[in-house]
PAMISE-377443 format. One line per field, with one value per residue: residue number from 1; chain; x, y, z of N, C-alpha, C in turn. Coordinates in pm, whole numbers, padded with zeros to 5 digits. Each point is the difference from the previous one (the first is absolute). Layout:
<rs>
num (NUM/...)
chaine (A/...)
n.east (X/...)
n.north (Y/...)
n.up (Z/...)
ca.east (X/...)
ca.north (Y/...)
ca.up (Z/...)
c.east (X/...)
c.north (Y/...)
c.up (Z/...)
</rs>
This chain:
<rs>
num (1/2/3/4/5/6/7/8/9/10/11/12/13/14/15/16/17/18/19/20/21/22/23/24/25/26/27/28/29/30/31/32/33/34/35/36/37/38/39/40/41/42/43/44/45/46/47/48/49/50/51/52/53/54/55/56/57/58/59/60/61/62/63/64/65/66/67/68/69/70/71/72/73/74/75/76/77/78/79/80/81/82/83/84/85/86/87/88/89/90/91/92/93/94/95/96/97/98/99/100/101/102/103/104/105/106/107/108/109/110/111/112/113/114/115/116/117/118/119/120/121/122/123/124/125/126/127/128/129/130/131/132/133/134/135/136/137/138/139/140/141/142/143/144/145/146/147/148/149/150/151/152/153/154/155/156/157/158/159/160/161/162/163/164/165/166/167/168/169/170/171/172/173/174/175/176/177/178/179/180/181/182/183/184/185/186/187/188/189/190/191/192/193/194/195/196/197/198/199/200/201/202/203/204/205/206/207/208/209/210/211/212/213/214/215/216/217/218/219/220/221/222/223/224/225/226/227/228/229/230/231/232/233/234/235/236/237/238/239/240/241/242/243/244/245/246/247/248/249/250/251/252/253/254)
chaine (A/A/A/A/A/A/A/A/A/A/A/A/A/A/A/A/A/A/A/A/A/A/A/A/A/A/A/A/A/A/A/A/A/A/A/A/A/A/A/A/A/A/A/A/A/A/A/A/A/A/A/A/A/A/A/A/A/A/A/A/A/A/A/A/A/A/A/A/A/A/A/A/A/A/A/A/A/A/A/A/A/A/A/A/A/A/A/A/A/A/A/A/A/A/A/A/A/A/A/A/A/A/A/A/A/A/A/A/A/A/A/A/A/A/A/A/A/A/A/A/A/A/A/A/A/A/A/A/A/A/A/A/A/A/A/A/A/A/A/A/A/A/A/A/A/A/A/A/A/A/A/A/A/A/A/A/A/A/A/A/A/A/A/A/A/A/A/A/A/A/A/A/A/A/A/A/A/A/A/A/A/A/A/A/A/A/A/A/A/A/A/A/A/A/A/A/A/A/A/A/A/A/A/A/A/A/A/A/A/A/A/A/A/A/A/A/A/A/A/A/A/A/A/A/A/A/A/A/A/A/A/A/A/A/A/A/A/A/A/A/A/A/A/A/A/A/A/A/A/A/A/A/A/A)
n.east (11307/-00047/-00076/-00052/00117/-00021/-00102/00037/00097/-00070/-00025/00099/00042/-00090/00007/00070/-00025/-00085/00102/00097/-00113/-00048/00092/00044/-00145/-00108/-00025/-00110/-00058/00007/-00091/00011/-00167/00000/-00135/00028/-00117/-00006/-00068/-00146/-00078/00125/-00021/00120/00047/00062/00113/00001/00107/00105/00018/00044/-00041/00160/-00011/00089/00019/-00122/-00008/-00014/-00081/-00037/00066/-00024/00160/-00019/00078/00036/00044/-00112/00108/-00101/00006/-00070/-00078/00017/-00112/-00009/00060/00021/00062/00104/-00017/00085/00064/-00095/-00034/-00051/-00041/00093/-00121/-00035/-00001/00068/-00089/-00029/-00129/00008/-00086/-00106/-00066/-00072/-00003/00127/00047/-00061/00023/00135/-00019/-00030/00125/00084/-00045/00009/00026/00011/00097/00087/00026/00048/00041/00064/00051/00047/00015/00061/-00069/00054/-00048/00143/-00049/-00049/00023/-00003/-00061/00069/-00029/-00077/00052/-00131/00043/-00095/00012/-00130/00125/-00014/00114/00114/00068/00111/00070/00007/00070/-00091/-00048/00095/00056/-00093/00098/00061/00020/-00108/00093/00028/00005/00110/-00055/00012/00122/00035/-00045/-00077/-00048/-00087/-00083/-00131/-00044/-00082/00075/00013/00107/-00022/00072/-00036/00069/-00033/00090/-00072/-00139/00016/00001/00077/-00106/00075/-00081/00119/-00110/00073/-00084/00119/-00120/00065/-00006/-00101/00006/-00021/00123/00072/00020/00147/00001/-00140/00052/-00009/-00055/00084/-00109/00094/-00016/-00091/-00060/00019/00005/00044/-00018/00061/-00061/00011/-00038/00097/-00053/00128/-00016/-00015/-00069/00059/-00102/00064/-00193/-00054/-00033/00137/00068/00059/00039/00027/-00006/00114/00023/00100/00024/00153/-00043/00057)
n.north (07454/-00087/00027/-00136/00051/00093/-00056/-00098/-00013/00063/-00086/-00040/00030/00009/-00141/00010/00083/-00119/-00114/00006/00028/-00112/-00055/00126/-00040/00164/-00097/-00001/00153/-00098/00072/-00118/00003/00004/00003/-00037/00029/00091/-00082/00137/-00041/-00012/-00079/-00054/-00053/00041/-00067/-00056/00036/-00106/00025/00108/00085/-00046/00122/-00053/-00120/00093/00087/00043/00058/-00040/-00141/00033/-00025/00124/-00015/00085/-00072/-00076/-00029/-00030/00137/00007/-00035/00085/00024/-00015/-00111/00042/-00120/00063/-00138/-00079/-00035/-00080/00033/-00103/00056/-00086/00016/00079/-00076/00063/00078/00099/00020/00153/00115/-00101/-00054/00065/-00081/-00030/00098/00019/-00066/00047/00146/-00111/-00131/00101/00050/-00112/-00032/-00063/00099/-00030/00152/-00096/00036/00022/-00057/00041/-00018/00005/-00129/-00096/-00023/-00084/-00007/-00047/00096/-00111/00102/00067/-00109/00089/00046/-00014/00103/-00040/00106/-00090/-00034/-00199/-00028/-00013/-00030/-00079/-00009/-00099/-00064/-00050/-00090/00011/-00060/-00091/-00087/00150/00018/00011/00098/00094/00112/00001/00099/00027/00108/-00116/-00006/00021/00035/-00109/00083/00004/00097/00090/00125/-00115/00042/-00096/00074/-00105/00087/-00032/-00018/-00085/-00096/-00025/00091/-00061/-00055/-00041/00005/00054/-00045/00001/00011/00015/-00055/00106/-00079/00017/-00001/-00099/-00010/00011/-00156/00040/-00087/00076/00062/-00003/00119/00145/00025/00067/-00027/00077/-00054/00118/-00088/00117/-00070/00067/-00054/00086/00006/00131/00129/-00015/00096/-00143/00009/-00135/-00124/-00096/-00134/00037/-00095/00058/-00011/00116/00019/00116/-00014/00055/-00047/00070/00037/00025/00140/-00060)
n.up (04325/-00016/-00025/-00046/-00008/-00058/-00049/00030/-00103/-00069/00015/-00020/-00122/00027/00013/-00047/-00116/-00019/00061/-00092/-00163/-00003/00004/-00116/00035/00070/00055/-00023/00003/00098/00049/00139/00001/00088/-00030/00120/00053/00136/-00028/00048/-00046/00003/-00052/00086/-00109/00109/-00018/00082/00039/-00021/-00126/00032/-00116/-00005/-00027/00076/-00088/00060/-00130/00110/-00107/00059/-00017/-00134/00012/-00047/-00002/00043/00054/00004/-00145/00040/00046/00068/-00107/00031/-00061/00107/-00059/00076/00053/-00035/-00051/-00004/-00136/-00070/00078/00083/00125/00107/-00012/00087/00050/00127/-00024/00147/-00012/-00085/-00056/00053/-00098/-00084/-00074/00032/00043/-00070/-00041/00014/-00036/-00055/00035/00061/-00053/-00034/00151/-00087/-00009/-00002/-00027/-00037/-00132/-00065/-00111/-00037/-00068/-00055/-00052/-00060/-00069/-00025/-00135/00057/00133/00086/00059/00059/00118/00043/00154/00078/00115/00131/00096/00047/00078/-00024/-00097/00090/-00063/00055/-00127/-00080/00072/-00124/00084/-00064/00080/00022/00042/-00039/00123/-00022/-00022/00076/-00090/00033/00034/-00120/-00049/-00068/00153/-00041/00106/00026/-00079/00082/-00099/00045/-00083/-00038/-00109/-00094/-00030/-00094/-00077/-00056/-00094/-00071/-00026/00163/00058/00068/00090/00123/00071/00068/00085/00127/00078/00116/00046/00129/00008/00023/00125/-00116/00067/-00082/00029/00000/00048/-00057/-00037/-00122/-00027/00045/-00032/-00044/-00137/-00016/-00104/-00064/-00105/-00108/-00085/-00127/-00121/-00061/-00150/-00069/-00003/-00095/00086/00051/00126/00049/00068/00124/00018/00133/00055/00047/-00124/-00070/-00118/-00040/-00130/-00012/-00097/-00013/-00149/00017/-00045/-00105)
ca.east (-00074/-00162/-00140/-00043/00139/-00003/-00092/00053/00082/-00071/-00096/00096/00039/-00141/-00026/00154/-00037/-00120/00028/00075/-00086/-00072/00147/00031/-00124/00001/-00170/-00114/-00015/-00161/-00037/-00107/-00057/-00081/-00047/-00046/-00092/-00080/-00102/00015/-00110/00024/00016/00097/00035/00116/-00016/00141/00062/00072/00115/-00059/00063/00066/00030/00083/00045/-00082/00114/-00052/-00002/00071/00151/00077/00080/00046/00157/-00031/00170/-00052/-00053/-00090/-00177/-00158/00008/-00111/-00022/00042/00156/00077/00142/00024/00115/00139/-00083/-00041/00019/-00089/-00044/-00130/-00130/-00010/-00145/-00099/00007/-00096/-00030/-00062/-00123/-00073/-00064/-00174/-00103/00016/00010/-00196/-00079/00037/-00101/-00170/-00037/-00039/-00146/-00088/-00068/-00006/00148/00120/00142/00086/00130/00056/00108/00059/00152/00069/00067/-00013/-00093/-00017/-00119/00030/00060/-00028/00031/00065/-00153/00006/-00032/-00090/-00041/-00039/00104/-00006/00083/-00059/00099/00159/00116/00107/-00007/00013/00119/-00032/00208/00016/-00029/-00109/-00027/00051/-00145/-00003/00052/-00071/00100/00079/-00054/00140/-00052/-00076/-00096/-00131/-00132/-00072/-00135/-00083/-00100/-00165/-00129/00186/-00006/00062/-00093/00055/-00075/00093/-00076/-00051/-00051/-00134/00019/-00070/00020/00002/-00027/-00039/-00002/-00108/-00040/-00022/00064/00043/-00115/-00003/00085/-00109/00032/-00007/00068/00067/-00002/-00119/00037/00125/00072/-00065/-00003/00035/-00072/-00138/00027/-00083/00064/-00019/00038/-00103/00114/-00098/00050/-00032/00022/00049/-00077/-00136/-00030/-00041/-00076/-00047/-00004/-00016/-00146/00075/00100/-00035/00181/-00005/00164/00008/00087/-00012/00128/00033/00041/00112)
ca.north (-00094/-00064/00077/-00069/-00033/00101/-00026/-00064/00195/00109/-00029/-00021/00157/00046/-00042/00028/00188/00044/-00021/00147/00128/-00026/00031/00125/00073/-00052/-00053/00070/-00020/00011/00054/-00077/00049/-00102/00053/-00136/-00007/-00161/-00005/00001/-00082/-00084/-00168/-00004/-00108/00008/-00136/00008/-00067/00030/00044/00173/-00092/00107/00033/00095/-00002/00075/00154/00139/00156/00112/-00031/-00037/00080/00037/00006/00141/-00020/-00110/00036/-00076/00064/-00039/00072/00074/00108/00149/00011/00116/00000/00005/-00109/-00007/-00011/-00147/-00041/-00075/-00104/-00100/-00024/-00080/-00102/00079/00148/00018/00051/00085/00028/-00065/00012/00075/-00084/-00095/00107/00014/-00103/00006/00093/-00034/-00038/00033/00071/-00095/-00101/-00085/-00077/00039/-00049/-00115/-00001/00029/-00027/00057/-00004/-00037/-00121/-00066/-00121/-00034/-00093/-00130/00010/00029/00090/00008/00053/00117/00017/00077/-00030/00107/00006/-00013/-00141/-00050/-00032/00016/-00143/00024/-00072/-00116/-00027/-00129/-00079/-00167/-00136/00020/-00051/00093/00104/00171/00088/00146/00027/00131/00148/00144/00076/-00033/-00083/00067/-00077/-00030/00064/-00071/00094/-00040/-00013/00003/-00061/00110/00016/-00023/00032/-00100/00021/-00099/00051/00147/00064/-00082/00053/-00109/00059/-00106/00121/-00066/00044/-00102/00071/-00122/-00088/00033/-00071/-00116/-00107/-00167/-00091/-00031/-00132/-00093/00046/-00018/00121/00098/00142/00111/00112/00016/00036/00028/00005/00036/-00083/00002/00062/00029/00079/00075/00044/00157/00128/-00038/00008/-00136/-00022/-00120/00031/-00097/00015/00022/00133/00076/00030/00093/00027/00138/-00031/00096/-00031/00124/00016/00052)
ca.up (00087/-00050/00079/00104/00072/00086/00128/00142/00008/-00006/00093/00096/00041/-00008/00161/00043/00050/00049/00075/00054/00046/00164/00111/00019/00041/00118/00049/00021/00201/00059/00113/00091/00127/00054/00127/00072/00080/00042/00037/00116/00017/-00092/00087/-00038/-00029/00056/00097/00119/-00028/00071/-00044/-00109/-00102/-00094/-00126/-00025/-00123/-00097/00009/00036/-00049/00178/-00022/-00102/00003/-00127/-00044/-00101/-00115/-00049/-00144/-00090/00029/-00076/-00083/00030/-00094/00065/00049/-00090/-00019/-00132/-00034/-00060/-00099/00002/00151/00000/00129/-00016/00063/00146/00017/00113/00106/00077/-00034/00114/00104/-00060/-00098/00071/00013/00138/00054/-00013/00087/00169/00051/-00001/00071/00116/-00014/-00004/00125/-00048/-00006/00089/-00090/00076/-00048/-00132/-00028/-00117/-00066/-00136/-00066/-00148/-00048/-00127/00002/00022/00043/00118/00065/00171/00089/00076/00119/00009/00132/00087/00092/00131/00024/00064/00104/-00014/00052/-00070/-00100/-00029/-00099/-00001/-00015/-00085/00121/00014/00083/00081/00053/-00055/00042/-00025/-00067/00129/-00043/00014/-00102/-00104/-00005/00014/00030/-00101/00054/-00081/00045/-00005/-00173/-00092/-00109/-00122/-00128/-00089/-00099/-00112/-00121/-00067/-00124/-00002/00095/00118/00156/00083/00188/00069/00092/00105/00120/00103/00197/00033/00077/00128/00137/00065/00147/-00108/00066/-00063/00015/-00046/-00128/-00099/00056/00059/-00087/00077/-00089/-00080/-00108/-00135/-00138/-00084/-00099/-00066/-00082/-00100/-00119/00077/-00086/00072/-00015/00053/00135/00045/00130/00007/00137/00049/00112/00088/-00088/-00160/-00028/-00108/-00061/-00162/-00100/-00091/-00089/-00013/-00131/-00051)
c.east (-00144/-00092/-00026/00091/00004/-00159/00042/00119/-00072/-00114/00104/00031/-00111/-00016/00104/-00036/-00103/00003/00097/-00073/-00065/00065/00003/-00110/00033/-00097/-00081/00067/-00135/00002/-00095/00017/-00091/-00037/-00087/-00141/-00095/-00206/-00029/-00097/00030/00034/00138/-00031/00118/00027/00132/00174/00150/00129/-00078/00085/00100/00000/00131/00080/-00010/00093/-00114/00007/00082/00104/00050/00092/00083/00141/00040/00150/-00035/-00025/-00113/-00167/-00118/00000/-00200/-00034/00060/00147/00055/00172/00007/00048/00105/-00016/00063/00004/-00161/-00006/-00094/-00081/00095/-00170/-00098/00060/-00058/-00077/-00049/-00134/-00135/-00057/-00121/-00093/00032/-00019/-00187/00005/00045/-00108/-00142/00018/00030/-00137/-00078/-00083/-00004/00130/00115/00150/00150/00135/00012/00115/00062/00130/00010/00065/00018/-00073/00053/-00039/00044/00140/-00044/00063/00021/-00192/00077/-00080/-00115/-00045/-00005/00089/-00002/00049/-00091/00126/00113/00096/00103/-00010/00058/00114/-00007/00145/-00003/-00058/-00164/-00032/00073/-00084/00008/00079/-00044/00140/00012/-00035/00150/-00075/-00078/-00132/-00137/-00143/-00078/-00104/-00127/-00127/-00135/-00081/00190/-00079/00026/-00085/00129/-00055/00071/-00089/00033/-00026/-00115/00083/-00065/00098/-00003/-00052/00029/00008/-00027/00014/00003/00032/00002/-00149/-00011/-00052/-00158/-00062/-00044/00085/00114/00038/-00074/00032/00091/00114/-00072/00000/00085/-00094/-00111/00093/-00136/00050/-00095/00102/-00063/00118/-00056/00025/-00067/00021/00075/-00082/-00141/00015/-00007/-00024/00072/00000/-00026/-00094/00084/00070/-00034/00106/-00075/00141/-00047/00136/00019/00110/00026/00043/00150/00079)
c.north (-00008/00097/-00060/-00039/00109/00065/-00008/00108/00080/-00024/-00033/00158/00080/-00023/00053/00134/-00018/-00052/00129/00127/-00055/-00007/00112/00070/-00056/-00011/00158/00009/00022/00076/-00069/00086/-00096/00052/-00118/00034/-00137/00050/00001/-00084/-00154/-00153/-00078/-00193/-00073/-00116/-00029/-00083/00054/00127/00078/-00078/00150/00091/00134/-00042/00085/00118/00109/00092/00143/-00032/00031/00149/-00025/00038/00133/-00045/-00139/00038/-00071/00060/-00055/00156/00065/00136/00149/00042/00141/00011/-00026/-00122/00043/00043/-00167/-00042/-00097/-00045/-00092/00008/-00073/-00072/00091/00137/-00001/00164/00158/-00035/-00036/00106/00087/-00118/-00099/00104/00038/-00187/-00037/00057/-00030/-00106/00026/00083/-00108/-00032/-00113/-00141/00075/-00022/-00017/00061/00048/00043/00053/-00062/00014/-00073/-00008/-00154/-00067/-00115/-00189/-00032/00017/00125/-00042/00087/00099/-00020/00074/-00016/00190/-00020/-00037/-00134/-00041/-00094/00035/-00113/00047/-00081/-00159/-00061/-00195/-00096/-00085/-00092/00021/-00045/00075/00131/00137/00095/00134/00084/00125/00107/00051/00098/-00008/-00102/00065/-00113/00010/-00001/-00086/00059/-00093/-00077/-00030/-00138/00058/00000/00012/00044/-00099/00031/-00113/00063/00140/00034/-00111/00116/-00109/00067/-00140/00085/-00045/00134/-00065/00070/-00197/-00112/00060/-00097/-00061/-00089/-00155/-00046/-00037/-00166/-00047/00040/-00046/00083/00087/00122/00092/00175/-00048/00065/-00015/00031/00002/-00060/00038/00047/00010/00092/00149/00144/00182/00100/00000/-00011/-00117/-00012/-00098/00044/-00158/00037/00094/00099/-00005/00019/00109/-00040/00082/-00042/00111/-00025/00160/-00020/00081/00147)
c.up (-00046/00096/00111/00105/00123/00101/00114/00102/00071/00168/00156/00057/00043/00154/00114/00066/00113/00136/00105/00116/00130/00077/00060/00062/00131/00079/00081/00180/00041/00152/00054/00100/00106/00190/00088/00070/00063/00016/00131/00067/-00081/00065/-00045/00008/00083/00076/00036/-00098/00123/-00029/-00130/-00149/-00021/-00063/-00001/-00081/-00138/-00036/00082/-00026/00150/00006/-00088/-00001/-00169/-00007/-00084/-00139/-00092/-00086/-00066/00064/-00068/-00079/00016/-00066/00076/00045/-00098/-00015/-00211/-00019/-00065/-00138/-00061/00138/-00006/00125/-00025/00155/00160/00036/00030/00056/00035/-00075/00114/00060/-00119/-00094/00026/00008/00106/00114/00038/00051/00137/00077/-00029/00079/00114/00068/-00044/00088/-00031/-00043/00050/-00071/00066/-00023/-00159/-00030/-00218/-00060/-00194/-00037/-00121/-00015/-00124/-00037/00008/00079/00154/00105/00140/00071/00052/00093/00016/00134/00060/00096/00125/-00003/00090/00117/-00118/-00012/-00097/-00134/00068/-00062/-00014/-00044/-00140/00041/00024/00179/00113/00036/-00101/00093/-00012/-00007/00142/-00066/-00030/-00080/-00087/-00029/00071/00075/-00148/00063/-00056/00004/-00022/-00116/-00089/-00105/-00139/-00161/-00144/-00167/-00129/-00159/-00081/-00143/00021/00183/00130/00157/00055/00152/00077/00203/00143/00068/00130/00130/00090/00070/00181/00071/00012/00115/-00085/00071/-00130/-00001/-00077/-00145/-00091/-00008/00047/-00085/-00020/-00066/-00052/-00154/-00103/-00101/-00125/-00120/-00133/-00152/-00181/-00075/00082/-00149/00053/-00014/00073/00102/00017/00124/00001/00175/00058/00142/00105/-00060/-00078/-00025/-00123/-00087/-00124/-00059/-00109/-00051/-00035/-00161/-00001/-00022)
</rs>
């Protein structure tokens, strides 16, 4: 076969391995941390609406129940089970992670000794990030419910009333705490974070004339919106005149 014949060969086969070998790898695991505080002297942007926004679509690190017979574990530097031999799991999205970090752990304790701010909530887990691959938000809420309802069961038919699904076993109130929302880590060409966060109590008893109105309030809400290249190993802020969100991104080594 001519030289120049076999270039193309040679480069096919080349891509081929190299495609393979990335296959056969298995994405980096990351450890998010994320600690919520509110300002105590702080001025809330907060303005009325009728209906809290969702987010129990979100995965909750406190929920997430692990399957001990589910062959495919996140693969975490401290696992000490022996694999098979050629055995290869593949990566689960999300674990919930133990007990925070020293450096999240020291800023809990400065801001409570602060006077100054007030820590809300925090939250841990172990994900994967692969790149150019949108990730599943994670749930980020404190525990004080502002109300309860049963879930929603929306009809085909549009012009048929919303129904509320009969409580059995398998159906859980849906809770709607104070400070809820979520936080999304995704990797691109550089490490991005998505916050998205409200804070809401309910509107109190104005003596507003419901007649004169469009609608009637039912919550005060303050939202935190904010989303930006972010770097692992680094302490990130994003705040706002009302909250602060702390996050720690750490990539576990191999």
């Amino acid at each position: 076969m001519h030289k120049n014949k076999l270039i193309p060969v040679i480069f096919l086969t080349l891509s081929v391995a190299l495609v393979t070998a990335r296959a056969d790898e298995l994405p980096p695991v990351y450890q998010v941390e994320v600690l919520v505080f509110s300002h105590i002297q702080g001025h809330s942007d907060r303005h009325p609406v009728r209906e809290m926004t969702d987010f129990s679509h979100a995965m909750d690190p406190d929920r997430l129940e692990i399957d001990p017979d589910e062959p495919t574990p996140l693969r975490l530097p401290d696992n000490d089970v022996e694999p098979e031999p050629d055995y290869r799991p593949r990566p689960r999205d999300f674990e919930p992670a133990g007990s925070p970090s020293t450096a999240m752990e020291r800023a809990w304790s400065r801001l409570e000794a602060s006077g100054m701010h007030r820590p809300v909530t925090r939250r841990s887990w172990y994900q994967t990030a692969p790149r150019h691959r949108m990730t599943r938000p994670v749930r980020i809420h404190d525990e004080e419910v502002v109300h309860e309802d049963w879930p929603r069961e929306d009809p085909v038919e549009p012009i048929l009333a919303v129904t509320r699904l009969e409580p059995d076993e398998k159906t859980e109130l849906r809770k709607w705490f104070r400070t809820d929302g979520t936080i999304r880590l995704n990797r691109r060409q550089y490490y991005h974070l998505a916050v998205d966060l409200e804070w809401r109590e309910p509107v109190p008893d104005w003596g507003l004339d419901r007649t004169r109105l469009d609608f009637m309030p039912e919550y005060l809400v303050h939202r935190v919106q904010q989303s930006r290249t972010i770097q692992p190993g680094r302490l990130e802020y994003f705040d706002s005149a009302w909250l602060g969100v702390l996050v720690l991104v750490t990539r576990l080594e191999d």
